[in-house]
C-alpha positions as CSV (number, residue, x, y, z in Angstrom):
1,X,41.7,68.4,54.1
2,X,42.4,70.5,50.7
3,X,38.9,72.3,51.3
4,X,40.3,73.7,54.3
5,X,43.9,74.0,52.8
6,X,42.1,76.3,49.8
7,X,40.0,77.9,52.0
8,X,42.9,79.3,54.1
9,X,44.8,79.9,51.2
10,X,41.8,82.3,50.1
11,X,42.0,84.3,53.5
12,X,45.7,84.7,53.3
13,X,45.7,85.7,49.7
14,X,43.2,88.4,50.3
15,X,45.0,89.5,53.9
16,X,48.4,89.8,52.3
17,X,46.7,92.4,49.5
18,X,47.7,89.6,46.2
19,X,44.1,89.2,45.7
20,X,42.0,91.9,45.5
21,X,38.7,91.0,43.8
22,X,37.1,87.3,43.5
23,X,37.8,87.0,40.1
24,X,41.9,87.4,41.2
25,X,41.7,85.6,43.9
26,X,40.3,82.7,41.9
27,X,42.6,82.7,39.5
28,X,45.5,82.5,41.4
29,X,44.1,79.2,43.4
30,X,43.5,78.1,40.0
31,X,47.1,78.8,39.0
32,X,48.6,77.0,42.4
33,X,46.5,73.6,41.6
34,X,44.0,74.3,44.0
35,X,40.8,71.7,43.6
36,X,37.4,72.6,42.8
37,X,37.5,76.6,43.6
38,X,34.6,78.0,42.9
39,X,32.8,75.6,45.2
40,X,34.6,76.1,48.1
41,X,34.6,79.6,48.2
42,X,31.0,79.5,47.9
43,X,30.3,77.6,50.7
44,X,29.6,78.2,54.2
45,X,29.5,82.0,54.0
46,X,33.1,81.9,52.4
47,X,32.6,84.1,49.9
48,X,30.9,86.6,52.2
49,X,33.8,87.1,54.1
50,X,36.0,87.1,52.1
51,X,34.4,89.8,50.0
52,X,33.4,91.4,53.5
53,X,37.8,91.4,54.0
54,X,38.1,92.9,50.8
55,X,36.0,95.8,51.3
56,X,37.9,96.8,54.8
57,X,40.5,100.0,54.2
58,X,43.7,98.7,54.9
59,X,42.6,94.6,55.0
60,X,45.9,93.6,54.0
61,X,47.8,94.9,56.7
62,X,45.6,92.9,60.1
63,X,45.9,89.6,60.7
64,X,42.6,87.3,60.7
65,X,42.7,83.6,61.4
66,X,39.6,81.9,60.2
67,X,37.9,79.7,62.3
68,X,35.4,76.7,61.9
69,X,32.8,77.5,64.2
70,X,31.2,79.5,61.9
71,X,32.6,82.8,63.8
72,X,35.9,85.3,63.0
73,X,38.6,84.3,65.4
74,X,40.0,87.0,67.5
């Protein structure tokens, strides 16, 4: 369960415009105790999307749920 605790963490970190870059957004898992980071932002095409989230104008201010199926939820 933390995998998908951190990995939703990540995703509302970037939404709400704290985490702006990898490097931030690692860090401030890190900082809340999150386990093994760098791994499970790696997988499954996390870390595309995420970077993907960053790079949208005005990312922080729409709402994205992630989804396990592989897909964006809408």
């Amino acid at each position: 369960m933390e995998e998908d605790s951190t990995v939703q963490r990540a995703f509302d970190l970037v939404r709400d415009g704290r985490a702006r870059t990898l490097a931030q957004l690692r860090q401030i898992l890190v900082s809340e105790r999150h386990l093994a980071v760098d791994a499970q932002l790696a997988a499954h095409g996390v870390r595309a999307r995420l970077l993907a989230l960053m790079a949208q104008p005005g990312a922080a201010l729409r709402p994205m749920r992630v989804c396990h199926g592989g897909g964006r939820a809408r």
